[in-house]
C-alpha positions as CSV (number, residue, x, y, z in Angstrom):
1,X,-41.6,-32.9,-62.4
2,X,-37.9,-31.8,-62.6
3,X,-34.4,-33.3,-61.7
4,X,-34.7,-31.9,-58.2
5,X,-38.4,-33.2,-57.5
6,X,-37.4,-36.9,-59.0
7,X,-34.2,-36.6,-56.2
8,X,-36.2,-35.4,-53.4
9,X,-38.5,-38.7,-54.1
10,X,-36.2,-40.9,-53.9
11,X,-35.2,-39.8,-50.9
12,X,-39.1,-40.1,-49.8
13,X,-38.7,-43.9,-51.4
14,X,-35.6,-44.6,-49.8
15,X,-36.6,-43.7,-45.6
16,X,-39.8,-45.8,-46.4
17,X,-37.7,-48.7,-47.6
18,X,-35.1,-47.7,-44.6
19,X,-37.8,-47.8,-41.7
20,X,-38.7,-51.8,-42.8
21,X,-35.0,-52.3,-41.8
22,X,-36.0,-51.1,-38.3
23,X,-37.8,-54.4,-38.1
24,X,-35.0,-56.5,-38.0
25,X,-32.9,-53.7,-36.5
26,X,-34.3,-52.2,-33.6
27,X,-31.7,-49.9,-33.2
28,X,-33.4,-48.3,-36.2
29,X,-36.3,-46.1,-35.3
30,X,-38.8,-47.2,-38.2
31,X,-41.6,-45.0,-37.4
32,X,-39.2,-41.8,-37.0
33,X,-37.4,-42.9,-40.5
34,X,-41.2,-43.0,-42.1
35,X,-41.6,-40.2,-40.4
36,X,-38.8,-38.2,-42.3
37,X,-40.1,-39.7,-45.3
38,X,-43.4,-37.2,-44.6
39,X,-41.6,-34.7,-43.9
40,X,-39.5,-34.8,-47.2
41,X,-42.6,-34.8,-49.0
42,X,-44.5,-32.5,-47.0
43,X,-41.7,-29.5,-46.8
44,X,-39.6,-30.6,-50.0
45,X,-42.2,-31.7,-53.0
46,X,-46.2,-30.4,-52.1
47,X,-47.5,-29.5,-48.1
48,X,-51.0,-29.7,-50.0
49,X,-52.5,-33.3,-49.7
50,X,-51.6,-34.3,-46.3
51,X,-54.3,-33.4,-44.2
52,X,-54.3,-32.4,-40.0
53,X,-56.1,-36.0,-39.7
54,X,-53.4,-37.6,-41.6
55,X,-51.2,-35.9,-39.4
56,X,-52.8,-37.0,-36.3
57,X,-53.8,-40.6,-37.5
58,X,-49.7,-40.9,-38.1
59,X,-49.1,-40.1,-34.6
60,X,-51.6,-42.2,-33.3
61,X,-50.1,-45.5,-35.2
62,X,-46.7,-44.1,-34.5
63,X,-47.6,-44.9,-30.5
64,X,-49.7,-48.2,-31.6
65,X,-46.1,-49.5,-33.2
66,X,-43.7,-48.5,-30.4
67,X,-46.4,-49.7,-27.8
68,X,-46.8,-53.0,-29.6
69,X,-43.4,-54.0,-30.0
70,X,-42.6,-53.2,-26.2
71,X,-45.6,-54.8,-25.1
72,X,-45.5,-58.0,-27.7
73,X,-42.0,-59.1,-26.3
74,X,-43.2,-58.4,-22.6
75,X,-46.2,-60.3,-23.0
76,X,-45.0,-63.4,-24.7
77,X,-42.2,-63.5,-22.2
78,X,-44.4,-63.4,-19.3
79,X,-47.4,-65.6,-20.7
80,X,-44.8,-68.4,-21.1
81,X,-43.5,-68.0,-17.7
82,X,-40.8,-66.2,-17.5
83,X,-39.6,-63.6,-14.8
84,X,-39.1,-59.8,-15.2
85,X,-35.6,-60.3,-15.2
86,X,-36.1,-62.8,-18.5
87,X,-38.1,-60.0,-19.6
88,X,-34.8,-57.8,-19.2
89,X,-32.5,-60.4,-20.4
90,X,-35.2,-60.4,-24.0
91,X,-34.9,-56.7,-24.5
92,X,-31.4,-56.1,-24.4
93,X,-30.9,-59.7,-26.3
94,X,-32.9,-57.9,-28.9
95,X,-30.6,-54.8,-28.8
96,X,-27.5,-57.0,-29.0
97,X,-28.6,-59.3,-31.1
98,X,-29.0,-56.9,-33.8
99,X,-25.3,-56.5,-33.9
100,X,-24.1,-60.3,-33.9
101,X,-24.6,-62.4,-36.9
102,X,-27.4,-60.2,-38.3
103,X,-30.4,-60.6,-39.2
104,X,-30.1,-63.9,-37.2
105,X,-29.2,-62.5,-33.8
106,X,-31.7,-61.1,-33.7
107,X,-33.8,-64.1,-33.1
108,X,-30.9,-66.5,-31.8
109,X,-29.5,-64.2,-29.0
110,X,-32.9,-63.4,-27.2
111,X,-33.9,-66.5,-27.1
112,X,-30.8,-67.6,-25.5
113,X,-30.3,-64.9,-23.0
114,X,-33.5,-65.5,-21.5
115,X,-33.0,-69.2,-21.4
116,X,-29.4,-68.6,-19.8
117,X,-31.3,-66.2,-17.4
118,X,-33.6,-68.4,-16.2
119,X,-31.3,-71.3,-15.6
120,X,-29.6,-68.7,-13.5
121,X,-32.6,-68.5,-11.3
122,X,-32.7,-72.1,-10.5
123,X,-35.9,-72.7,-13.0
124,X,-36.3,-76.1,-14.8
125,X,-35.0,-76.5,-18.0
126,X,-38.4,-76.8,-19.2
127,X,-39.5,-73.2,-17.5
128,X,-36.4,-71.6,-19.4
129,X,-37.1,-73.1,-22.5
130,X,-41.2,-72.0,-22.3
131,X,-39.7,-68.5,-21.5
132,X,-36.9,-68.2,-24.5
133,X,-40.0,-69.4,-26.9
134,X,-41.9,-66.7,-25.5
135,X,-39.0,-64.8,-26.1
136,X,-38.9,-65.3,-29.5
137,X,-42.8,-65.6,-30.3
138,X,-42.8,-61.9,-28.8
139,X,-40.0,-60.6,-31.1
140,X,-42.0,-62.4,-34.3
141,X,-45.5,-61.0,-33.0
142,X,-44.5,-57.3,-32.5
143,X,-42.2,-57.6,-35.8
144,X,-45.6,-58.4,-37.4
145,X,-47.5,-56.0,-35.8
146,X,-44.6,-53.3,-37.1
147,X,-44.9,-55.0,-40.1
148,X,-47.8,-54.2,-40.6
149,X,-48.4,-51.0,-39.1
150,X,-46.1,-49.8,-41.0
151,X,-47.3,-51.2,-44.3
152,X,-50.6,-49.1,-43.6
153,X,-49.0,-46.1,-43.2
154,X,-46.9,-45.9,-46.4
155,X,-50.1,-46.8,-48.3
156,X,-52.0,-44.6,-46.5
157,X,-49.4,-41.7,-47.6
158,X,-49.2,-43.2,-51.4
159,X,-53.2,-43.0,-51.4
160,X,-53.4,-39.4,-50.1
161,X,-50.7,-38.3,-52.6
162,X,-51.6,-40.5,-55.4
163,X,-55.5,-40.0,-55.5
């Protein structure tokens, strides 16, 4: 392995480390930054070990992670009993959060915006505060899920190439 190969895998090393910060971060795209890991490795070090079902099975859990983390926060939102508009008022708390008093506001904005939003539609205090949980549950469940997720498919890679 020379000087150029040891660069290019870092670079592999560094996007898989990078799409973790997507996490917290959803600005980020995690699974398109793992994705350019691949890529490094497949065009840039050996095309050989990664197979058309490795291929496809990325794709397929590519989908399963953006799915998951829309549907997570959506779900939790509404199973607590908040409104679409709560469910609004979560995403782009989310979004914004990410920039304000990171990796905090993350967690602390949504959860307020959707509390704020449903006081602003004349709910209880105790229907707004169901709804910011379920806020926040959603952002922790579809972190884990992407957590996860993720986690199998830089194994999955490190198996292929290693083995």
């Amino acid at each position: 392995m020379g000087f150029v190969d040891i660069l290019w895998w870092i670079l592999v090393i560094v996007l898989f480390l990078s799409s973790y910060a997507g996490i917290i971060f959803p600005i980020i795209p995690a699974p398109l930054v793992i994705w350019g890991g691949f890529l490094v490795y497949h065009f840039a070090i050996n095309n050989e070990p990664l197979t058309a079902f490795f291929w496809w099975s990325m794709v397929v859990l590519t989908v399963i992670v953006i799915v998951a983390d829309i549907i997570a926060n959506s779900y939790f939102v509404k199973k607590y009993g908040g409104s679409k508009r709560g469910e609004w008022a979560a995403a782009i708390g989310v979004i914004v959060g990410s920039f304000i008093i990171p990796p905090f506001g993350i967690l602390i904005v949504p959860t307020v915006a959707v509390f704020v939003v449903e006081m602003l539609q004349r709910r209880t205090t105790e229907e707004a505060f169901k709804a910011s949980i379920g806020s926040l549950l959603g952002f922790l469940g579809g972190a884990f899920a992407k957590f996860v997720v993720l986690t199998v498919m830089i194994v999955w890679f490190f198996v292929l190439v290693i083995i």
